[in-house]
C-alpha positions as CSV (number, residue, x, y, z in Angstrom):
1,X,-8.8,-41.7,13.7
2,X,-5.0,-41.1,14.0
3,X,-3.4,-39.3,11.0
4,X,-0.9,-42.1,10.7
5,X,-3.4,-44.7,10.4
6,X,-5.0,-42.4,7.5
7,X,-1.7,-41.7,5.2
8,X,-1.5,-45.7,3.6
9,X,-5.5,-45.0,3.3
10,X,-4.8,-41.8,1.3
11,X,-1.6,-42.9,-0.6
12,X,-3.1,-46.7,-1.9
13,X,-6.4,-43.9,-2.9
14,X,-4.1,-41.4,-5.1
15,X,-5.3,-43.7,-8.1
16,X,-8.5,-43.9,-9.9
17,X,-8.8,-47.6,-10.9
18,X,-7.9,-48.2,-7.0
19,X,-11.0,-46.2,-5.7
20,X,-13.0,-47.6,-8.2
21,X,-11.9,-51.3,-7.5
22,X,-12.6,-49.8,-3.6
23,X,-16.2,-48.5,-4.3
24,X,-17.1,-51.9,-6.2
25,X,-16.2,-54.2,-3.4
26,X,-17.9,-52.4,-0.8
27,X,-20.9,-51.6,-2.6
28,X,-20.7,-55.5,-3.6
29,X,-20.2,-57.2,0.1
30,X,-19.1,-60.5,-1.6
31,X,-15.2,-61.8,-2.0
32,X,-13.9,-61.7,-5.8
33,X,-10.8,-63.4,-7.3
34,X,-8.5,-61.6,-9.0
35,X,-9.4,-62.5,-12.2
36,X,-12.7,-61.5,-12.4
37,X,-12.0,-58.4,-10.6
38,X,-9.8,-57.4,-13.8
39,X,-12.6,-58.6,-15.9
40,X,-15.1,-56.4,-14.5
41,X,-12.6,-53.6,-14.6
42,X,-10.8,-54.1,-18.3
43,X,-7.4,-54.6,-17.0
44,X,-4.6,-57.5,-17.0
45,X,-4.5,-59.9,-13.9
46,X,-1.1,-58.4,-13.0
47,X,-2.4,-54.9,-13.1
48,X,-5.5,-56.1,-11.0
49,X,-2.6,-57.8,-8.3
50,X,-0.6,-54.7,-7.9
51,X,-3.8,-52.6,-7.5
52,X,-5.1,-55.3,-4.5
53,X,-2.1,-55.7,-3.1
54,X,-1.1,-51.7,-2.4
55,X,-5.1,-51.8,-1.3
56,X,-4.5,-54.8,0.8
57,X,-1.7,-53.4,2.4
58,X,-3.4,-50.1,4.0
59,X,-5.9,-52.5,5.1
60,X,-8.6,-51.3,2.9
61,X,-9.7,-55.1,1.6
62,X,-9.1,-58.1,3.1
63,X,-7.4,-61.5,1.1
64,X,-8.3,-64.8,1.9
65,X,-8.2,-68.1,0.3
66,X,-11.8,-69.1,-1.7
67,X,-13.7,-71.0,0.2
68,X,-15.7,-72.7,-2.6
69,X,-14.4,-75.4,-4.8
70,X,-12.6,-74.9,-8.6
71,X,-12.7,-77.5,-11.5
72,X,-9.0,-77.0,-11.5
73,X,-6.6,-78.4,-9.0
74,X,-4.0,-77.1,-6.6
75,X,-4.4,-74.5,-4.3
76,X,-7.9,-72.6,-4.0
77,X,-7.6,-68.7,-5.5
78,X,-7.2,-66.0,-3.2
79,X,-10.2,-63.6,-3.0
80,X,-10.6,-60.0,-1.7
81,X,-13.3,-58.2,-0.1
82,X,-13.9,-55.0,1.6
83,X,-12.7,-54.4,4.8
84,X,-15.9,-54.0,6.5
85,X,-14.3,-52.2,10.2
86,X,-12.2,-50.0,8.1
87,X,-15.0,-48.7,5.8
88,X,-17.1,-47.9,9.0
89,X,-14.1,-46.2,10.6
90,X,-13.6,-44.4,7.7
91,X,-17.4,-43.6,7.8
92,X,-17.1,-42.2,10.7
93,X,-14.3,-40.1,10.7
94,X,-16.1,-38.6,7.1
95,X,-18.7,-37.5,8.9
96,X,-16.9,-35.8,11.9
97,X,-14.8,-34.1,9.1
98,X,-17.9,-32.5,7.6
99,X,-18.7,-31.6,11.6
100,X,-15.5,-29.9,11.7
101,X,-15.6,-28.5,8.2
102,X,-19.3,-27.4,8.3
């Protein structure tokens, strides 16, 4: 894996409520809203946003819009889930690290 493909990876990872939020979706495998992502986690909705969207934008998770129906109207909530390529690249490239390292 290229080193410049890894730097968003490591920056959007510098904080600990990000790896967390990180760990729980992959070790989840299911799509979660925002909402109950901060609930889960203790932390405002517009905490939980900034924290999804710097993960969304090294392309650690994935947004899409929900594909199951809400009681309220309007436009279905966006849910995230784990990149599932990236976490297997990153895989990967862990374990040729600990190759290299020993």
């Amino acid at each position: 894996m290229k080193l410049e493909l890894l730097l968003p990876i490591f920056r959007s990872l510098q904080d600990d409520t990000r790896i967390r939020v990180y760990h729980y979706l992959v070790d989840q495998q299911e799509a979660f809203n925002c909402q109950d992502l901060a609930a889960v986690f203790s932390i405002h909705p517009n905490v939980m946003r900034d924290h999804l969207k710097t993960l969304e934008q090294a392309n650690l998770i994935t947004e899409e819009r929900a594909s199951y129906r809400t009681s309220k109207t309007g436009r279905k909530p966006m849910v995230y889930r784990a990149n599932p390529n990236l976490f297997h690249a990153l895989d990967k490239w862990n374990q040729e690290m600990r190759v290299l390292v020993g």
